[in-house]
C-alpha positions as CSV (number, residue, x, y, z in Angstrom):
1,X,-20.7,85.0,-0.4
2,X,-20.0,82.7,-3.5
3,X,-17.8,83.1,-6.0
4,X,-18.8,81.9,-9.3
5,X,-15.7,80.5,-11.2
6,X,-15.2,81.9,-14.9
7,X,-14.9,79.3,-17.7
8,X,-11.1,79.9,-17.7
9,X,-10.8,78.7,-14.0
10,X,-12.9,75.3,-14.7
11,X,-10.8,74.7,-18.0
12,X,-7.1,75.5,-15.4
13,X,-8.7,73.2,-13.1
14,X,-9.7,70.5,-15.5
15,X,-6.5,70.5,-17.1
16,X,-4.3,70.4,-13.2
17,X,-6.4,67.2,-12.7
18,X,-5.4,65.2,-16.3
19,X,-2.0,66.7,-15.5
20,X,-2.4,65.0,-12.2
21,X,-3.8,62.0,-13.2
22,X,-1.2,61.2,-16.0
23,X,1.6,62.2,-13.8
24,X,0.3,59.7,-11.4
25,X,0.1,56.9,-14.3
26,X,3.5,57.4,-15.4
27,X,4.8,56.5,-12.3
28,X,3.0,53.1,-11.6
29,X,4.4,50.3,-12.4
30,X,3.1,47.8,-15.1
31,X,2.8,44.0,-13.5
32,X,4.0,41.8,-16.7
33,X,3.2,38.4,-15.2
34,X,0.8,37.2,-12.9
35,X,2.0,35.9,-10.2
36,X,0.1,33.4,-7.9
37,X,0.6,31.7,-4.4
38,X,-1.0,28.7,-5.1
39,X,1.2,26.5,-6.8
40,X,0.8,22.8,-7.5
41,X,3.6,20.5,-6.2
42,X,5.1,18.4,-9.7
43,X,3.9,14.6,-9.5
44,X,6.2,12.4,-8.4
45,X,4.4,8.7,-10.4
46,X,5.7,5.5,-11.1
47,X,4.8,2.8,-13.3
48,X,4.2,-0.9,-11.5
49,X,3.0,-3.1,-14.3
50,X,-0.4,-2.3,-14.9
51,X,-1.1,0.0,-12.0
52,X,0.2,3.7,-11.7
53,X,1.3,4.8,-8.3
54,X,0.9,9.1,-7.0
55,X,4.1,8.6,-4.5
56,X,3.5,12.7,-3.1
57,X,-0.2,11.9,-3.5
58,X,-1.1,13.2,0.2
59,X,1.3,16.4,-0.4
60,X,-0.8,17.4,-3.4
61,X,-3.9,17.3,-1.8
62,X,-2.9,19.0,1.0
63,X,-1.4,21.8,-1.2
64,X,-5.1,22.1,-2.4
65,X,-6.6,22.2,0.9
66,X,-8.6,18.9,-0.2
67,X,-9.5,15.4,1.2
68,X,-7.1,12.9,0.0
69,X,-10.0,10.6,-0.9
70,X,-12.4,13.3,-3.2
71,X,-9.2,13.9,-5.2
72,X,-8.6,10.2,-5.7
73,X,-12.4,9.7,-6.4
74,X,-12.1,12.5,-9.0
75,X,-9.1,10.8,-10.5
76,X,-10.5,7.5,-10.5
77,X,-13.9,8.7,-12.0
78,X,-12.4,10.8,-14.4
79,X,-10.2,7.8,-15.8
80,X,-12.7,5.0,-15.7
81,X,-10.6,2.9,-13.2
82,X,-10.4,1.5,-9.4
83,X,-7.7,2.4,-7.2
84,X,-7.0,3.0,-3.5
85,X,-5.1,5.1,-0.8
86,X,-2.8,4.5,2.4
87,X,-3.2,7.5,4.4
88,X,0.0,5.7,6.1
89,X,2.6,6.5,3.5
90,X,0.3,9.0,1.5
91,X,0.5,7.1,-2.1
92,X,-2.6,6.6,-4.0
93,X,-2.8,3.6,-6.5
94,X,-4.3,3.8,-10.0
95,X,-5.2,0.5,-11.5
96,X,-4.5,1.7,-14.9
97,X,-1.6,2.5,-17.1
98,X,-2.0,6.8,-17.0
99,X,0.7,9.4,-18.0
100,X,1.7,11.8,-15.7
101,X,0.5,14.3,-18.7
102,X,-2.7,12.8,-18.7
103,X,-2.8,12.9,-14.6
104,X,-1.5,16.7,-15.1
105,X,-4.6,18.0,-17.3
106,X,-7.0,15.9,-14.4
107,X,-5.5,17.8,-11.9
108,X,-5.6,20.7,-13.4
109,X,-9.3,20.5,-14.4
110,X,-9.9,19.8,-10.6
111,X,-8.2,22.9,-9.3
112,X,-10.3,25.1,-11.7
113,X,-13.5,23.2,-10.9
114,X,-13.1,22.3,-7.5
115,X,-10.6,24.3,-5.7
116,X,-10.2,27.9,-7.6
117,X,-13.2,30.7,-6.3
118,X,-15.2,31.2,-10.0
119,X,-15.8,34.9,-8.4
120,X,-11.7,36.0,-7.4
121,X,-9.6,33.3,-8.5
122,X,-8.3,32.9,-5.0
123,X,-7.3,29.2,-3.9
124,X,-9.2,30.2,-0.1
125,X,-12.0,27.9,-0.7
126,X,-13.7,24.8,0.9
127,X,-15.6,22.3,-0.1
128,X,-19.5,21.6,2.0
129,X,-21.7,19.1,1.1
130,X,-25.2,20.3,1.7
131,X,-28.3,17.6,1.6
132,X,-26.3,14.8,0.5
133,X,-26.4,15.1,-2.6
134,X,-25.2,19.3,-3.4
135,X,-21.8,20.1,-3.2
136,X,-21.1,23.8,-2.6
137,X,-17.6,25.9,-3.3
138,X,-17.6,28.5,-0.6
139,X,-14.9,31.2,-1.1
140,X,-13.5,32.2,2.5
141,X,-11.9,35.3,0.8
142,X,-14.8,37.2,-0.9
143,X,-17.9,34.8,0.8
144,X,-18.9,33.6,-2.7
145,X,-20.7,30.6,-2.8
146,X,-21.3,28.3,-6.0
147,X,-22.9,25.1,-6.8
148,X,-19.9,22.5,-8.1
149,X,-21.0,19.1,-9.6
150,X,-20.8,16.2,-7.2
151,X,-17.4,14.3,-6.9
């Protein structure tokens, strides 16, 4: 047999579940910052007349999860200049005068293009290059995949 509940028994039971529900909002805590595991190693440059040396070149792109030498041909794009790499000692050369600011916002634009998923923001991506020409940003935490601009 069923039991047909009264209006005063849906209106008690409505208001147990906001009483619920706010109870259970007062006691979660509020997150104030974001806080990230990726994190960028600071530049370590230096100045050689009119060439600009990346001395922990190979520990930044590692940190990204990135080919020393697509980082460097971003960079060297990006500024208009030639430049090279020792995989030996892990510096990359600028030949160009650049401040580590200017190298900074580079780097920074690469990681949002090139490294960050578009979809989660996670740092769990790689890089395929598919028919030469298209590169691809696959996400290996949520599977996204998204067309990025060739390097």
């Amino acid at each position: 047999m069923v039991k047909e509940m009264t209006s005063r028994e849906e209106t008690d039971i409505l208001y147990d579940y906001e009483f619920l529900l706010d109870r259970l909002y007062s006691k979660l805590t509020v997150r104030t910052s974001k806080s990230s595991r990726f994190e960028l190693p600071e530049l370590q440059t230096e100045r050689v007349g009119r060439r600009t040396l990346i001395k922990n070149f190979k520990q930044l792109a590692n940190s990204m999860r990135r080919e020393p030498r697509i980082l460097l041909t971003y960079l060297m794009k990006e500024i208009g200049t030639s430049g090279g790499y020792e995989e030996d000692s892990g510096i990359a050369m600028l030949h160009a005068r650049v401040t580590s600011s200017a190298l900074n916002s580079l780097i920074q634009r690469f990681v949002k293009m090139y490294v960050l998923c578009p979809t989660c923001g996670a740092p769990d991506t790689k890089l395929e290059r598919k028919k030469k020409e298209a590169w691809i940003l696959v996400c290996e935490a949520c599977g996204a995949e998204q067309p990025v601009p060739p390097v």
